[in-house]
N, C-alpha and C positions, 0 to 999 in steps of 0.2 A: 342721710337718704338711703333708702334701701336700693341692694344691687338691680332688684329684678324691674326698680321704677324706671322707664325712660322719659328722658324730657327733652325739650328743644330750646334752645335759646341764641341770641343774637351771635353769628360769626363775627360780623360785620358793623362801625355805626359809619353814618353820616356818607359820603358819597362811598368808602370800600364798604357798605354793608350790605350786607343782603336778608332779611328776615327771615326766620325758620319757625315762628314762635307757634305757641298753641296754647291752651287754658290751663294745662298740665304742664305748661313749662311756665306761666307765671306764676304758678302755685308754687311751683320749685323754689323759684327766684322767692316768694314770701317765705317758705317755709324753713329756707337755708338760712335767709336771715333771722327767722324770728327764734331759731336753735339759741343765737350768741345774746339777744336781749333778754333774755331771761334775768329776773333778778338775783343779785348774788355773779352775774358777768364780770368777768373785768374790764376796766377800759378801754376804749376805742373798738367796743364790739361794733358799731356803726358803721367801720369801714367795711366796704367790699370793694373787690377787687375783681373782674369776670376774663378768663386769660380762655384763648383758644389753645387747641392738640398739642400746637407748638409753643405754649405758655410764653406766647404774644400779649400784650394789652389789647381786649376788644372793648372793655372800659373802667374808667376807676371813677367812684363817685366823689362828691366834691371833698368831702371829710376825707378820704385819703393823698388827694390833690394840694389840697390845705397841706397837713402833715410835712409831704415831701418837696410842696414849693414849685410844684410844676403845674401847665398849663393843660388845660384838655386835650389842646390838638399837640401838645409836646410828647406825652405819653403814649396815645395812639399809635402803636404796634409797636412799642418800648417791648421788651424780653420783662416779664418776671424777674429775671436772673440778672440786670444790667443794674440793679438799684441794690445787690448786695455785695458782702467779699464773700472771697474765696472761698473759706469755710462755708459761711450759709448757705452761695451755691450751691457745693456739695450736697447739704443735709437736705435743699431742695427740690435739686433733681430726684431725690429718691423719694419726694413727698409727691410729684409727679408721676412719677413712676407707677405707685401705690396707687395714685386715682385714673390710669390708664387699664387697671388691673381688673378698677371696680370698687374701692375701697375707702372709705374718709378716713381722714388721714390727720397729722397735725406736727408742724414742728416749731423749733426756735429757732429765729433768723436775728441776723442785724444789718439793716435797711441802715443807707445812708441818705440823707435831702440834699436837698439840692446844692446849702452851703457845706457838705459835707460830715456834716456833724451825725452821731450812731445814733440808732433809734432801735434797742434791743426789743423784740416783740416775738409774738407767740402767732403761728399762723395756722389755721384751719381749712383746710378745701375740701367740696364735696363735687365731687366727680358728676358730670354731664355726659348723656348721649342722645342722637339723636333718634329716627322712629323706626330703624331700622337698628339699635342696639349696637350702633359702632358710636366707642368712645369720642367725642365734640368741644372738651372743653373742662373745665370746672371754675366754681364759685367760690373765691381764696375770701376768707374774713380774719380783717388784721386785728390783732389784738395788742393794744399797743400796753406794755408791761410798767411805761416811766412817767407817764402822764394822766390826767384825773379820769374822770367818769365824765362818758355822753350816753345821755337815754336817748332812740330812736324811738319815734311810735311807727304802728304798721304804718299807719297813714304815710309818713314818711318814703316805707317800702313801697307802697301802691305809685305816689309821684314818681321813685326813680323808675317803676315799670314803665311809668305812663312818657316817662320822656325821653326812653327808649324807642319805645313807639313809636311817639312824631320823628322824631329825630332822624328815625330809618329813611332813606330816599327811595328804595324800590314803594310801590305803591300795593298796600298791604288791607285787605275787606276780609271783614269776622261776616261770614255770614251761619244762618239759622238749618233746619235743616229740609226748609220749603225753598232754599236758594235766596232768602230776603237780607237786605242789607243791616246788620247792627250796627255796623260800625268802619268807619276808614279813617285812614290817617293824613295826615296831609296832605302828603305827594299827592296820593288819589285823590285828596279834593281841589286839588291846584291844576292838576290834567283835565279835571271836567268842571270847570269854571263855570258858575250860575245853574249848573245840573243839581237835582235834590236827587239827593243815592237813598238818605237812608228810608228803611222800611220798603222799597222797590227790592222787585228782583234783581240781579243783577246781569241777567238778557238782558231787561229792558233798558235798565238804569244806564248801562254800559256801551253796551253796543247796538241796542235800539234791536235786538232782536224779540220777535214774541215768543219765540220757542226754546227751548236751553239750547245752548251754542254745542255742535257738533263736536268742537273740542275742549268742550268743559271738562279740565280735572275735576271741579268740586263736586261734581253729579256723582266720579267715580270713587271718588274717595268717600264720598254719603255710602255707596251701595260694600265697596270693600273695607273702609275701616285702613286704608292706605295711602301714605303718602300718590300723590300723583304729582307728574309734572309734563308741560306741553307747550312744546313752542311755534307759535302759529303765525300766520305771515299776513298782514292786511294791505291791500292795495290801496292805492290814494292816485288820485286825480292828476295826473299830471307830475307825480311826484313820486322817490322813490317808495317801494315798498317798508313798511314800518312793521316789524318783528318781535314779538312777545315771548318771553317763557312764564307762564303761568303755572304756580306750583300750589299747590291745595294740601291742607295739613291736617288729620283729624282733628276736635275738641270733645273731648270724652269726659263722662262725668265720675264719681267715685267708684262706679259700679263696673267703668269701660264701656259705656255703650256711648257710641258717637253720637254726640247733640248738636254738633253746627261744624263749619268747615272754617278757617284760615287759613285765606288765599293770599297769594301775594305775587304782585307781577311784577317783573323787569325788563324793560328796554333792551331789548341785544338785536336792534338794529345796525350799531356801529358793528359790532360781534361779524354778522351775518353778511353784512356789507363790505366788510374786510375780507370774509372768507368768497363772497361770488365773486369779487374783483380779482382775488387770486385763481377762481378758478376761470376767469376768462384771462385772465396772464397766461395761464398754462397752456389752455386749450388753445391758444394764440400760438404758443409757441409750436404747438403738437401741427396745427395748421400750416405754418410756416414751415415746418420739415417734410411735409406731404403736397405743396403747392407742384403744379408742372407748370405754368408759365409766370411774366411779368405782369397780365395784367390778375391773373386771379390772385398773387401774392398783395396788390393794392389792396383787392377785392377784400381779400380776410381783414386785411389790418383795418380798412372804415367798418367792415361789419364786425368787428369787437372791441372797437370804441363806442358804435352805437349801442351796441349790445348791454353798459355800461347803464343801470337805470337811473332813469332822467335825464338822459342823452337823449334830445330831438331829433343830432343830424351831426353829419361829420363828415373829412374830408380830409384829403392828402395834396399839398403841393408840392413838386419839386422846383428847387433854384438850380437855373443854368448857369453853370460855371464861367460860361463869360460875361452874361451879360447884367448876372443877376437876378434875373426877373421871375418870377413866378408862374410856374404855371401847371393848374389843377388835372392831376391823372385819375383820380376818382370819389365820390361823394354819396353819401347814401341818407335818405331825408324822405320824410314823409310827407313834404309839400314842399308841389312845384315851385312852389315862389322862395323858399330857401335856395335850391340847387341854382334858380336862375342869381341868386346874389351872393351864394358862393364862386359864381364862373366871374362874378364884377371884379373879386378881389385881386385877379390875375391882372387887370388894371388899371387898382386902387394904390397909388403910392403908400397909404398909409399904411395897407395890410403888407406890403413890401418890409418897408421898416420896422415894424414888431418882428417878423422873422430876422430880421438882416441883424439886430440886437442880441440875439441867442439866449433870449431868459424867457423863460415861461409866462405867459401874462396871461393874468385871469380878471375878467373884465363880471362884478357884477351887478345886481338890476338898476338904473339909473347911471353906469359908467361906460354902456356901450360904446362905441365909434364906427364913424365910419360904414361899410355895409354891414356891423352887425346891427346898427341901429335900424336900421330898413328891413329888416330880418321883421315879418307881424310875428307876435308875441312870445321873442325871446326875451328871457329876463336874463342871463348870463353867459357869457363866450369864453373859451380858453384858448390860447394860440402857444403850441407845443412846439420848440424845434428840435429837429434829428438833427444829431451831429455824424459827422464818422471824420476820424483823424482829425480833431480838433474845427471843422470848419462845419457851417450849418448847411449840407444839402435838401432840406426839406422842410416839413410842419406837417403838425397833425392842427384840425381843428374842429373844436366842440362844441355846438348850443344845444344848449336848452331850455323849454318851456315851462316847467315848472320850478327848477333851481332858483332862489334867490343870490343863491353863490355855490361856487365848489365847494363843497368838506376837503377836508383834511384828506381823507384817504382818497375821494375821488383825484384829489391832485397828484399823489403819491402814485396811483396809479397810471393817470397818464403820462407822467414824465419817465413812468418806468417804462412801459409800453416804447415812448420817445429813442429808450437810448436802447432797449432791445429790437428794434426795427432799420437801426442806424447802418448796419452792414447789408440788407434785402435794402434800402432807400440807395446806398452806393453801387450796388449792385444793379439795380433799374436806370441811374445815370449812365453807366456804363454799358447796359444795353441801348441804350439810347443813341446812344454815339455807336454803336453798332448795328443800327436799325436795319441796315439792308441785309448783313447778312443773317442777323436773326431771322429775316421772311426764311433765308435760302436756307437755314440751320431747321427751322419751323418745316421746312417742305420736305429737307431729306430727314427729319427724322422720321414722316410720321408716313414714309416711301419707302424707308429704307430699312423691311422685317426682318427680325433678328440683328438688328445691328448695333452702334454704336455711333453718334454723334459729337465731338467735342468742341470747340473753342477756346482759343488759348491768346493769352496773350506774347508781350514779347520778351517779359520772362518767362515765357513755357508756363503760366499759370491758367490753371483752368479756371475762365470765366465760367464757362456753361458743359454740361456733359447729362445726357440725353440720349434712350431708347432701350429697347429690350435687350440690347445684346452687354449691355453692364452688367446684368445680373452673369452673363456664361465667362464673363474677366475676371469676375470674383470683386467688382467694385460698384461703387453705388453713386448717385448725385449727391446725398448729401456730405459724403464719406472725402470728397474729391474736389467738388468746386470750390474755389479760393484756395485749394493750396498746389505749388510746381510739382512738376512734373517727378522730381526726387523727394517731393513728401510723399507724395500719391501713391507713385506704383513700385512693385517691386523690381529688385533688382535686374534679374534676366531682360521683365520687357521694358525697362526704364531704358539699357543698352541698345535692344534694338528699333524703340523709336525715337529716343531722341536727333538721330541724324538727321532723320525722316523731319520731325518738326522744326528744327533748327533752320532745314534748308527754303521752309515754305518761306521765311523772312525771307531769304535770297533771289524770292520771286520764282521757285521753283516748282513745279508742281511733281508729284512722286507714287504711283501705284508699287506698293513692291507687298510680298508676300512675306508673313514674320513669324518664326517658329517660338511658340512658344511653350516648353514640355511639350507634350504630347498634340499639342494644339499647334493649326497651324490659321493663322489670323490674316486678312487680306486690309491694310494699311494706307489709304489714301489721303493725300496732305495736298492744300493746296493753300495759296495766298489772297488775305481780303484786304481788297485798296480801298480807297477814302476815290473821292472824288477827284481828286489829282493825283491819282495813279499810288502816291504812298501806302506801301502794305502795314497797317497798325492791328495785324492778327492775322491767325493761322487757324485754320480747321481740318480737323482731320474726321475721316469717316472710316470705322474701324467694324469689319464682321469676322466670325467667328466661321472661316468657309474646313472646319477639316472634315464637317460629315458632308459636305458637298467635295472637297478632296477625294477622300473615302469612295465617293460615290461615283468620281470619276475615275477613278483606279480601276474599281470592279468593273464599272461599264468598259471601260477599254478593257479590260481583262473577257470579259464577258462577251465583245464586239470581236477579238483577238478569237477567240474559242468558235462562235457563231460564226466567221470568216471560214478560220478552219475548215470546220464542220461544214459549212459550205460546199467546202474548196472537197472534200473527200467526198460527198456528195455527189457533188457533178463527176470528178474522175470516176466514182462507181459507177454512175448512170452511165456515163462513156464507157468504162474497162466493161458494164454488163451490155450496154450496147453491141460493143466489139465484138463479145463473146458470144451473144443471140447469133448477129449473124454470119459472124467466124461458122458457128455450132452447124446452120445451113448448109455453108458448103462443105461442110464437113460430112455430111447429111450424104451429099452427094459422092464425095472423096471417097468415104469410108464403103458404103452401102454400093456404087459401081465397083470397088476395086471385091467386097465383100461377093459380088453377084459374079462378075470375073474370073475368081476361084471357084468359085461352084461350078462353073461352066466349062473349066481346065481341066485338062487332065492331071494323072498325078504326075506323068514326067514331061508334062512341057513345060520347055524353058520359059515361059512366059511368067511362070506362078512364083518365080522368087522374086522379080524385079516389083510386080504386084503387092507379091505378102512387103516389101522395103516398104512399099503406097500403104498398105493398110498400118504398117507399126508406126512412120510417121505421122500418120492421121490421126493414130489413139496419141500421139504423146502431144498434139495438138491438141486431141480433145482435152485431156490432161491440164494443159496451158488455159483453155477457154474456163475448165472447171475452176482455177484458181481464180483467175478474172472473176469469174461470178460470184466467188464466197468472198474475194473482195467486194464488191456490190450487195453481197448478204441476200443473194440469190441461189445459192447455189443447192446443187440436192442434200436433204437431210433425212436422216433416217432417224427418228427421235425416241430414245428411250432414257431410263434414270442408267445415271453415271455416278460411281462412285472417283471420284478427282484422284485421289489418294492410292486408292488399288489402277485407276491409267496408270498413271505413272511408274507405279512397280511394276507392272508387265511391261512397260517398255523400256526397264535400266538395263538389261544388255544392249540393245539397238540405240539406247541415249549414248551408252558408256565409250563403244566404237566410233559414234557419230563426233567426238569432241576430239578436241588436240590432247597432245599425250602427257601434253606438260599441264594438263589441268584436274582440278582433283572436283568431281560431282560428291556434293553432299545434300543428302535430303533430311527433310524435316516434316515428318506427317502427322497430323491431327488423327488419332484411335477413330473415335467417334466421328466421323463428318457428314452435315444434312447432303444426300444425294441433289443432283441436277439434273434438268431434263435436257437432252443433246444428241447430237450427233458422234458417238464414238470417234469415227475416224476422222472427222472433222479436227474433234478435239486433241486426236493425238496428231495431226499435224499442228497445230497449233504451238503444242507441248515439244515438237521435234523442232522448228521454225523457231522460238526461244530460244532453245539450246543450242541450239547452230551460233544464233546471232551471240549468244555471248561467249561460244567458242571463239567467234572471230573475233570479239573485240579483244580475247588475250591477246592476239597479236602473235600467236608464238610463244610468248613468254607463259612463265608457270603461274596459276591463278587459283584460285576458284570459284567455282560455279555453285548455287545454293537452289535448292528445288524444295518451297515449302507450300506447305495445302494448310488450308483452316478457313474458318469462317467468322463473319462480324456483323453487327447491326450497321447499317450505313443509311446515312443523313442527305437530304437534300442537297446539303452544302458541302458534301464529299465527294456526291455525282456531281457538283458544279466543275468540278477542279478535273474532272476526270474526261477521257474521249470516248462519248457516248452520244447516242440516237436521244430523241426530246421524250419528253414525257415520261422516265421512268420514273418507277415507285420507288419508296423508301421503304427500307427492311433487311430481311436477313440474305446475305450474301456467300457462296462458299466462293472460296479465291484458290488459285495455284499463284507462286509468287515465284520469278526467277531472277535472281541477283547475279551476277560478276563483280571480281574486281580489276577488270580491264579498264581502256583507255577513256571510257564514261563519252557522253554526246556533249556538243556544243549547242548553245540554245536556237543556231539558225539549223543545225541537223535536225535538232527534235522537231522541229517545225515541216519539216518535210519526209518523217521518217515512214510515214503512213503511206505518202503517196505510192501509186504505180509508178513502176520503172525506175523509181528513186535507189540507189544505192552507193555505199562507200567502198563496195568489193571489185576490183579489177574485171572480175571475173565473174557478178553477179547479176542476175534480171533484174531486181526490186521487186519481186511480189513475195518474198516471204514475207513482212512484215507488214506488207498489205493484204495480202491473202487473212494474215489473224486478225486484223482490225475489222477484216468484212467477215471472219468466221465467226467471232463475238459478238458482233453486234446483231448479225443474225441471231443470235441466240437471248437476247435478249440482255447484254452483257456490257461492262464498262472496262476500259483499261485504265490503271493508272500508271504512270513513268516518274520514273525517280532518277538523274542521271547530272553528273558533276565531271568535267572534265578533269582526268588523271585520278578518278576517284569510282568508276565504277558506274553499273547500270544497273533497276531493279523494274524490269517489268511483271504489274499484278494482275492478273486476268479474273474479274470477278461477276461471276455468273449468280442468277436467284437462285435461292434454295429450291426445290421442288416442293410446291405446293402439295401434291398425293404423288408420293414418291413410290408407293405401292403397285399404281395403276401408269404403266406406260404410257407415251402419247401415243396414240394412232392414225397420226398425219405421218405419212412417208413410211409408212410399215411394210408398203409393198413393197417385196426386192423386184429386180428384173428376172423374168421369165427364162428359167433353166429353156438351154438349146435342148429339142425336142424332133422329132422325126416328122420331117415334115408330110403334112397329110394333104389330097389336093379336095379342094371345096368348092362346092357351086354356087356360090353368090355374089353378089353384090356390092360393092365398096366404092364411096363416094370419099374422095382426097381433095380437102381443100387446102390449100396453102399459097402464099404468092409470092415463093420461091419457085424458079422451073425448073433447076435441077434436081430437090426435092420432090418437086412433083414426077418427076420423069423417073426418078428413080424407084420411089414408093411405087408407082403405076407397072414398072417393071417387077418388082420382087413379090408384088401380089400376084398378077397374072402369069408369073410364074408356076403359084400353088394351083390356079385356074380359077382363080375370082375373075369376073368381070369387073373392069376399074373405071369410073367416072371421075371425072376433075375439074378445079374449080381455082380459078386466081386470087379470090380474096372472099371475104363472110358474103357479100352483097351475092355476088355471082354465084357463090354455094346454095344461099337460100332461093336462087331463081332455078337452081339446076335440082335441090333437092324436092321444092315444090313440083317440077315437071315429072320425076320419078321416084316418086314419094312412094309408091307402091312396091319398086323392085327394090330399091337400094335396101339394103340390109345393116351396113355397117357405115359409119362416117369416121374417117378419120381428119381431123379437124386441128388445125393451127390454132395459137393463141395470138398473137400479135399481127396481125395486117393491116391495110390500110383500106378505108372506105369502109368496112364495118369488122371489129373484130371479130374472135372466137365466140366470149359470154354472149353478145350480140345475137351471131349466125345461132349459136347454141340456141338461144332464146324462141328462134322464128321457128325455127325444125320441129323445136318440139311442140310448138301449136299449131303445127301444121300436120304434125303424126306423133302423139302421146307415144313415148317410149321408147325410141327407135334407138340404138346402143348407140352411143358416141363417145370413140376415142380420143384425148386430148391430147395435144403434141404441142413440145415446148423445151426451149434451151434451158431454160428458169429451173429452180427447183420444184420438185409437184407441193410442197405443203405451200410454196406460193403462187404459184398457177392456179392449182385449184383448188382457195380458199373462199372465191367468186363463186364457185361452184356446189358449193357445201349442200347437202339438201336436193341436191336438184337429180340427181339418178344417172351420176355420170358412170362410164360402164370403165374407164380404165386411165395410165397415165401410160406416154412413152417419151422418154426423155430423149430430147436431140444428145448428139450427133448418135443414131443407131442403126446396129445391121440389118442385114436380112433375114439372119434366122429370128432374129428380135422383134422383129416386127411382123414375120411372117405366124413364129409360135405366138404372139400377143394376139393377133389378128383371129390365129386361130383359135386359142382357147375362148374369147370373147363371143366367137360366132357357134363354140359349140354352147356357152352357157345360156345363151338367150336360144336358142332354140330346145333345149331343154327344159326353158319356164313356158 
């Protein structure tokens, strides 16, 4: 045979065979043989031999059978190689070999029969493939060398083709190339009993279609000249699905052009059937690991025994451990009238006893009993029991209406189904017996977010565990239920709750908190009784509370700070209180003893005991002024401040100011972004530090550290720090002063803010509150760093200036150089609802020869200003009274006379006084506590500049 010829021929006979054949592969099969009949052959050319890839027997004809003494079905997948010795094996493996290559081939062998006896002979093979040109087989012709002559005729050749043919069991149709039948074999005329095929199409003939079947290989093999193959699925009545592989083969003529098709179909129902059975095992099992309660894990297991085709209806019962009895937890069935006689079996003795016996029994059509006989038109029932640890807790059970009996595999498969169900069937009895507190186990899981649920018994094994908070323990339901408490969890939280569960037996109930790494888990174990008080389980409710920990840390940290902050709050609001109206009668103190000396001579004794009145006044006012930058009131004169250059203009006045046993070291940033501030503010600030951690040396030798630089700061840096609400994040410059003195206790730092607080025998307490309200004034944060016998670091950290260029120009005004006083003829309305204030402002004007009107509070001003709205020239006007304030009165005046100058007056600082003001054409500021000449030259320069406009 030539290499480049392909052929087909029989893999397979009789039930392992499966046809491949085509017109070009019986021509093979003639033409191999009729090589060896040739005249002048030697004997025994007649034998053939036709061996598959693995020179298996696929068949020997009778003339070789005869020879070696053996039977047809003896032979049948016998080796080639099993009927010789060792040598001829040899020399025939490499005769194989050669026809695998592509090659005919030929050697000497010696065959032994069956009584043993050599049969020296000469063998020829001609190499087979199939239509795709991978080697199939070959056709061995024995030439027997010891025995006489047999002539075959073709004729001969065409019968053994022919009895190939029939002989095949898959069901094999030659058709033409219109799709008409020429020819089938038996199988196919034995499936279509009293059918006439041939000369029909085989649509019609077959499947009663009119049109060519949508999965006709033969169509496609007509149009490509290709093998095709197609395995299609037919539905049946009541019955399972019935599965075809249908394979289509060309028949080409000498030329190669395809003239008709060989088709050939095989049954792989069982095939297909085996294979969905396993994939509803699987997907059962896949169900079963994703179920969340008892009743949907029934649920699965009836809906993938129905699922099972040709299963009508199905059902589960369990047997009660005492009493025996039966009774049905789920069933799934397509008529009412099943379900209602599946619920009878619960108290049908009989359906009792088939379970109670533990063997599978499969009942079918005419062997019914019992309620499946009352079943309308079941023809077969199966009653499965579940085992677990040897004893039968359950059944599965199965009808159907088209089954005349189970198969093979469908049995195979329920009983597997049976005993993979057996531990989820143990496991629903023992919820059972745990009925109540599965409601209460059901209610706290599905209440109890983020948590943990479990059930244990009373070896610590988990029956059930349940809810979201499994996944933050790092464990699972399936990972965990059914085994204790030392399979399950690891070591650390194994320690800290087994006590906890142990003790719930003892009837104990137990909240306690359980560290676990980093986590810290809230642990509640309680005891479940039975009905007479005996506890026969334990439950524990287990959450994962550390970001609620966490969250109460911060809130009290946060609630701790917010107190605070409170707490300095109010004492500023008090210290600036104090100091408002300290500042009044100060108003009065200063400004009579002020007017006193104007009015003395130079040598009456009167004027020193005086000037004592006027120096203790300023160092009160002094006192009030610290009070109010405590309260972050105080006056500011705002311009850009380099931090860095403060502090070197004041290291000789730091360097004096410290003990002698302490060593000042600085550390200054070159480059640092300017701040907008109050100069002197901030060098008391800077002096008030250094003091404080001069004293914490104690005396002894230290150091003190003075460092400037700046940082990006976060939200959650200003959290931790003593600051006003609302600031922003960003760049900050800081001065930082360290010691390593006697460091604070944490009830000191808690009070280190306040007024009048201090640790010094001999100290007020406002330094350290005088810088909390100068900073914060400023827009500023502190932070404290401070360790008992370890030192103290306060960091004062102020915003960069936005336009460090452009000064601010809130508080730019100084006070008013003392000036020669000039006398004027006007006007002056003084409201205020102080009376010594008033008395004395009324005097120090009418001194210069103003006429002075007066006024106790805004209400009374605006009644007194509207009556002489025409004379008064000037107001001098209070901020804070009672009944209407300053912005108020301010407000009426000026809709009652556009323009009219008005002076503001006020203990406060002016950029917060008159920030209310902005816009509005106020003519001046005079800050309490002040003199005469202060107010007389304010008075006066105001009264010359508006009469100049």
């Amino acid at each position: 045979m030539d290499r480049g010829q392909r052929t087909d021929y029989p893999d397979r006979i009789k039930r392992s065979t499966s046809f491949a054949g085509s017109k070009d592969a019986a021509e093979a099969f003639l033409s191999a043989g009729r090589v060896a009949y040739k005249d002048g052959d030697p004997p025994g050319a007649h034998c053939l031999w036709v061996i598959d890839r693995d020179a298996n027997t696929v068949y020997a004809n009778p003339e070789i059978r005869e020879i070696l003494g053996y039977e047809a079905a003896e032979m049948e997948r016998m080796s080639l190689f099993s009927f010789m010795d060792d040598p001829s094996r040899r020399a025939c493996l490499s005769m194989v070999q050669e026809c695998r290559d592509g090659r005919e081939c030929g050697r000497e062998a010696i065959f032994r029969d069956r009584g043993g006896q050599s049969l020296p002979c000469r063998l020829n093979a001609t190499p087979l493939f199939d239509a795709d040109g991978v080697y199939d087989g070959a056709v061995v012709r024995l030439e027997q060398l010891l025995r006489g002559e047999t002539t075959v005729e073709t004729s001969t050749e065409e019968t053994f083709l022919g009895h190939i043919f029939e002989a095949i069991q898959d069901r094999i149709t030659v058709l033409d190339r219109d799709l008409r039948i020429l020819s089938v074999n038996k199988a196919m005329q034995d499936h279509n009993p009293g059918r006439v095929l041939l000369g029909r199409r085989c649509h019609e003939a077959l499947y009663g279609e009119l049109n060519v079947c949508s999965h006709c290989p033969a169509s496609e093999t007509l149009r490509t000249g290709l093998r095709q193959t197609r395995v299609v699925a037919f539905a049946q009545m009541d019955l399972p699905t019935e599965w075809l592989e249908i394979s289509a083969f060309p028949l080409k003529d000498r030329t190669g052009a395809v003239t008709g098709v060989i088709e050939y179909t095989r049954d792989v129902t069982e095939r297909k059937q085996t294979e969905e059975l396993a994939r509803i095992r699987a997907e059962l099992g896949v169900a079963l690991g994703a179920v969340a309660g008892l009743e949907e894990t029934y649920r699965v297991i009836v809906s993938a025994v129905a699922s099972i085709p040709g299963i009508s209806a199905s059902s589960i019962f369990v047997v009660d451990d005492d009493s025996g009895r039966i009774r049905l937890v789920d069933h799934q069935s397509s008529s009412h009238r099943s379900a209602e006689l599946f619920r009878k079996c619960e108290t049908e003795p009989s359906y009792t006893v088939m379970v109670s016996k533990g063997k599978p029994l499969y009942m079918r059509a005419g062997e019914l009993t019992g309620a499946f006989r009352s079943m309308p038109g079941v023809l077969s029932a199966a009653v499965i029991p579940v085992f677990h640890e040897g004893q039968v807790i359950a059944s599965l059970t199965a009808v159907s209406e088209g089954l005349q009996d189970f198969p093979v595999t469908y049995r195979q498969t329920l009983e597997a189904i049976g005993s993979q169900v057996g531990d989820i069937i143990a496991r629903a009895k023992a919820e059972e017996s745990l009925a109540r507190s599965e409601r209460l186990y059901r209610t706290l899981a599905q209440n109890y977010p983020g948590g943990a649920v479990f059930l244990f018994d009373r070896d610590l094994r988990f029956v059930i565990a349940e809810g979201a908070g499994l996944a933050s323990l790092r464990l699972s339901r399936r990972r965990i239920e059914g085994l204790t408490i030392d399979e399950a969890l690891d070591e650390s939280l194994r320690k800290s709750i087994r006590p906890l569960f142990s003790a719930a037996f003892s009837g104990k109930e137990n909240v306690v908190e359980v560290e676990h790494g980093e986590r810290v888990l809230l642990c509640h174990t309680l005891p479940i009784k039975n009905d007479v008080g005996k506890v026969y389980a334990g439950m524990a409710l287990m959450q994962d509370i550390t970001s609620r920990k966490r969250q109460e840390k911060e809130r009290k940290e946060l609630e701790s700070r917010m107190q605070h902050a409170q707490k300095l709050e109010s004492l500023g609001v008090l210290a600036g209180g104090i100091a408002h109206d300290f500042n009044n009668l100060l108003v009065a103190i200063l400004g009579n003893a002020g007017l006193a000396l104007l009015e003395l001579s130079a040598n009456s004794p009167a004027r020193v005991p005086i000037q004592e009145v006027e120096i203790a006044s300023r160092r009160a006012s002094e006192l009030c002024r610290q009070m109010l930058a405590y309260s972050g009131k105080g006056d500011l004169v705002i311009e850009p401040i380099d931090l860095s250059n403060l502090v070197q203009e004041m290291a000789n006045l730091l360097e004096v100011s410290i003990s002698k046993n302490a060593v000042l070291k600085y550390n200054f940033v070159k480059v640092l972004p300017p701040v907008q501030g109050d100069a002197t503010q901030l060098r008391q600030v800077v002096m008030n530090l250094i003091t404080n951690a001069s004293d914490a040396l104690d005396g002894k030798s230290g150091i003190i550290s003075v460092t400037t630089g700046f940082m990006e700061v976060t939200q959650e840096y200003l959290d931790k720090t003593y600051s006003d609400k609302d600031l922003e994040e960003g760049y900050y410059t800081y001065i930082e002063v360290s010691d390593t003195g006697c460091g604070m206790s944490r009830e000191t730092q808690d009070k280190m803010f306040e007024p009048f607080f201090t640790t010094k025998i001999a100290g007020r307490g406002l330094g350290l509150a005088a810088v909390l309200g100068i900073v914060l004034s400023h827009k500023g944060v502190i932070r404290v760093y401070s360790e008992v016998g370890r030192g103290t670091t306060f960091k004062v950290l102020l915003p960069c200036a936005k336009d460090p260029q452009t000064p601010a120009q809130a508080g730019a005004a100084r006070h008013v150089a003392d000036q020669s006083v000039e006398k004027l003829d006007a006007t002056i309305l003084v409201v205020d609802d102080e009376e010594s204030v008033r008395a004395f402002a009324k005097r120090a004007l009418e001194r210069i020869g103003l006429t002075v009107l007066t006024a106790t509070n805004g209400l009374e001003g605006v009644d007194v200003f509207r009556a002489h709205a025409r004379e008064i020239d000037l107001v001098l006007l209070d901020l804070a009274m009672p009944h209407m304030d300053g912005e108020e009165a301010f407000r009426h005046m000026r809709q009652i006379r556009p323009g009219v100058p008005v002076v503001l007056s006020s203990g406060y600082n002016e950029q917060d006084a008159t920030v209310r003001f902005a816009g509005k054409g106020l003519s001046g500021f005079l800050h309490k506590p002040y003199q005469p000449t202060e107010l007389s030259n304010s008075v006066q320069k105001i009264l010359k500049d508006s009469r100049r406009e």
